[in-house]
C-alpha positions in Angstrom: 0.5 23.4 -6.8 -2.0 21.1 -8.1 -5.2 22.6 -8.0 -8.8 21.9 -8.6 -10.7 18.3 -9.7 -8.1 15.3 -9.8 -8.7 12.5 -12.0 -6.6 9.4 -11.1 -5.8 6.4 -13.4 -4.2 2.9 -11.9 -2.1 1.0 -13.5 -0.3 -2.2 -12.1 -1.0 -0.9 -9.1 0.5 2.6 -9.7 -1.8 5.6 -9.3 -1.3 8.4 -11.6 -3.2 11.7 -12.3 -4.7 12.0 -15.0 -4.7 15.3 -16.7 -7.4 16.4 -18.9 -5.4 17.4 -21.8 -4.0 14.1 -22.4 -0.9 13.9 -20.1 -0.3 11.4 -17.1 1.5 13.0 -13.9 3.2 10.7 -11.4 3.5 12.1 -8.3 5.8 9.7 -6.0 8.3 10.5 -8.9 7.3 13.7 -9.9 7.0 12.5 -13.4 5.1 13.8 -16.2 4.3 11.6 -19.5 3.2 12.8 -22.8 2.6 10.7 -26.2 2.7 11.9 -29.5 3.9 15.4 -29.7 4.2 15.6 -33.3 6.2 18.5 -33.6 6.6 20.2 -36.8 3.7 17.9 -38.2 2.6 21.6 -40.4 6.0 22.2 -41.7 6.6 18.4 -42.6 2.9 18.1 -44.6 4.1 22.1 -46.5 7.3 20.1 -47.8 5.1 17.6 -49.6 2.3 20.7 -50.9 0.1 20.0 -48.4 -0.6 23.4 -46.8 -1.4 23.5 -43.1 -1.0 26.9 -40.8 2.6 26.7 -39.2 1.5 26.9 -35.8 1.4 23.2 -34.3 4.8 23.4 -32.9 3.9 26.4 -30.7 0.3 25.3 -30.0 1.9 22.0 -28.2 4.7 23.8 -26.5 2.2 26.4 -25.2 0.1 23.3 -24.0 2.8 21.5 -23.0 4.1 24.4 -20.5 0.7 24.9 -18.7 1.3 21.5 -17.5 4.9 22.1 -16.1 3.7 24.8 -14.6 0.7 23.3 -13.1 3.2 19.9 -12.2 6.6 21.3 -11.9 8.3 18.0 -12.8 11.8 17.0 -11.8 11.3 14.7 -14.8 9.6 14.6 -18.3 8.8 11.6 -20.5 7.9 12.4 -24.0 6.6 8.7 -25.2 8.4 9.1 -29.2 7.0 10.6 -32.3 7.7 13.7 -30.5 8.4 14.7 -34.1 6.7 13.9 -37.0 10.0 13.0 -39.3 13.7 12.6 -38.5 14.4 16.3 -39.2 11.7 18.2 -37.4 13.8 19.5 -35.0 15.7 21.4 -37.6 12.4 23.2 -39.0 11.6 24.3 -35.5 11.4 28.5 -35.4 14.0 30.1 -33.1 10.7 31.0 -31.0 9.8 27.5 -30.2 13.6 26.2 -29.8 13.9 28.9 -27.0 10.4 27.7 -25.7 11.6 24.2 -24.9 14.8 25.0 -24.4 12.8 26.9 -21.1 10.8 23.7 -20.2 13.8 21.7 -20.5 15.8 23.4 -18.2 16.2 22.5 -14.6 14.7 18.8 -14.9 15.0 15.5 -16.5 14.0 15.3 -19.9 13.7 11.9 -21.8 12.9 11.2 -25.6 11.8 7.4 -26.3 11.9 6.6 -29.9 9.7 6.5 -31.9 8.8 5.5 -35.6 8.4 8.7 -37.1 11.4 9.4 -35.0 13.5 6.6 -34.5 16.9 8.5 -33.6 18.7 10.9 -31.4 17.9 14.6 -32.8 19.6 17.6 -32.4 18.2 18.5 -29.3 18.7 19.0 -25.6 17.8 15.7 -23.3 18.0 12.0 -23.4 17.2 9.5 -25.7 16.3 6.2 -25.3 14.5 3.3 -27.0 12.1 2.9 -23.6 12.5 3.2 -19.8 12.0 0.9 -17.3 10.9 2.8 -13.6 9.9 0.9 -10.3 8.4 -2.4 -12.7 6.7 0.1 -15.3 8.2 0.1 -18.4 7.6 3.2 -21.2 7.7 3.2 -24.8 6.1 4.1 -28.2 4.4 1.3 -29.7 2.4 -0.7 -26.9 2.6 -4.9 -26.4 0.5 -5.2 -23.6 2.8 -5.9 -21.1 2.3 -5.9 -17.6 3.2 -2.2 -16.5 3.4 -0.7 -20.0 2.8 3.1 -20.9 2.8 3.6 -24.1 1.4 5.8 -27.3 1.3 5.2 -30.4 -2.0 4.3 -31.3 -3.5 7.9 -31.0 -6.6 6.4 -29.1 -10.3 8.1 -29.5 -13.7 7.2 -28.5 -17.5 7.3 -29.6 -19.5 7.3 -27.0 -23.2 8.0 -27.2 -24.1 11.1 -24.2 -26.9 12.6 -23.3 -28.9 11.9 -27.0 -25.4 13.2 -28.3 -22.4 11.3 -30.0 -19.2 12.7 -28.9 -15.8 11.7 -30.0 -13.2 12.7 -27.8 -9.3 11.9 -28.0 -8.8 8.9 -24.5 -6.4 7.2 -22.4 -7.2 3.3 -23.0 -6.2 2.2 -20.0 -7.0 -1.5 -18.5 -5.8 -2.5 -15.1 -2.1 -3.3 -16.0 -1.1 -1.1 -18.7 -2.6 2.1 -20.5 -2.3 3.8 -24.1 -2.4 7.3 -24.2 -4.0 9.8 -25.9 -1.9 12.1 -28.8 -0.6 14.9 -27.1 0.0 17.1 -30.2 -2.2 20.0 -32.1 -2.2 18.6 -35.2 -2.6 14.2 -34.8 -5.5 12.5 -35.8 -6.8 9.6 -33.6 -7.9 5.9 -33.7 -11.0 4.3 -32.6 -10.8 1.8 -29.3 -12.7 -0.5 -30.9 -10.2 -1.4 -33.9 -8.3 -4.2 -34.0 -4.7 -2.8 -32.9 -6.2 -2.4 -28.9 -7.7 -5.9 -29.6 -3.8 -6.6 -29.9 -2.9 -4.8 -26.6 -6.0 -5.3 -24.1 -6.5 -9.3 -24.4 -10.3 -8.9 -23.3 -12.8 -5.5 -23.9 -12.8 -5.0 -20.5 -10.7 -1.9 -20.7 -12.0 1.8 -20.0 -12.0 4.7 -22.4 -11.4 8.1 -20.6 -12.4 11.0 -22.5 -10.7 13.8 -22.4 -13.3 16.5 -21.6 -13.1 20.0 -20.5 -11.7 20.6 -17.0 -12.2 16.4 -16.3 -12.1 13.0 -17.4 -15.0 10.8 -18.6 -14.8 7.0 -18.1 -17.0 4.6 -20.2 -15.9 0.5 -20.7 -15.0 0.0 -23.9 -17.7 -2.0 -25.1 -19.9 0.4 -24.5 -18.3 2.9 -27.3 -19.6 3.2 -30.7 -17.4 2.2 -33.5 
């Protein structure tokens, strides 16, 4: 049961719900979207001596399952990267396999591909290289087609509040196609006003919604800092 304030975002004439933690719910198809999971981002950064607490994996699968449960999706689109190198899935702790083993089970799971993981791993679920639904199309890297939900770009905002400047993580979302936020505990984030959304949004007039706590925040884009 979807409960409390409900944030919606429109795109190509689709309305989804936008949640707060960076995640878009489609309700007509109960369909949830994530970008960006990262998974094993910790363990892949300790292989190269660069020491980060193991504890990403199960930070994002905890988040991931208050959204199931809040959604119960017949369908889950994980928008690639949803590990941060090819064998990620391998490095995963028995704990965390049997966590999304749990989510997975009983509903639709798809993996687009991404860069950091461009092939099929050794997990439950479908992969794909994007997924075309009722004239939206998903993937990982966004063009700025017409009906596009993508990731990728790990989009954040500066935005000036209340004699405050806050940087939150965003979707960048313009009327026909949105970029969402990272989804994982561990991924960094990229400004809206750099020249990569420049590529996807052909004018400024796209909106920045901050993810805040409990709702969404909307500001046009050319009103952010850089």
């Amino acid at each position: 049961m979807i409960e409390g304030i409900v944030h919606t975002i429109t795109i190509h004439n689709v309305i989804f719900i936008a949640d707060p933690v960076g995640a878009l719910y489609w309700p007509e198809q109960q369909m949830l979207v994530v970008a960006d999971l990262h998974l094993e981002k910790g363990s892949s950064f300790a292989r190269r001596g660069l020491l980060l607490p193991p504890y990403d994996s199960g930070t994002t699968l905890h988040n991931l399952s208050k959204l199931i449960t809040r959604y119960a999706p017949q369908r889950v689109i994980a928008l690639g990267d949803s590990f941060h190198d090819r064998s990620g899935s391998a490095r995963m702790t028995a704990r965390d396999c049997e966590t999304l083993a749990a989510l997975q089970r009983g509903r639709d799971w798809i993996w687009i591909a991404g860069n950091h993981d461009p092939e099929p791993l050794a997990i439950d679920g479908t992969f794909v290289r994007e997924l075309a639904v009722d004239g939206l199309v998903f993937r990982h890297e966004p063009t700025g087609e017409a009906g596009e939900i993508a990731g990728h770009l790990h989009p954040r905002a500066r935005v000036r509040w209340r004699g405050h400047v806050v940087v939150r993580r965003c979707f960048a979302a313009g009327p026909d196609c949105v970029v969402m936020p990272a989804f994982g505990a561990y991924t960094g984030g990229l400004n809206i006003l750099d020249r990569a959304f420049a590529r996807v949004f052909a004018t400024p007039g796209f909106t920045a919604h901050l993810l805040g706590s409990g709702r969404l925040y909307a500001f046009p884009a050319a009103h952010c800092l850089g």
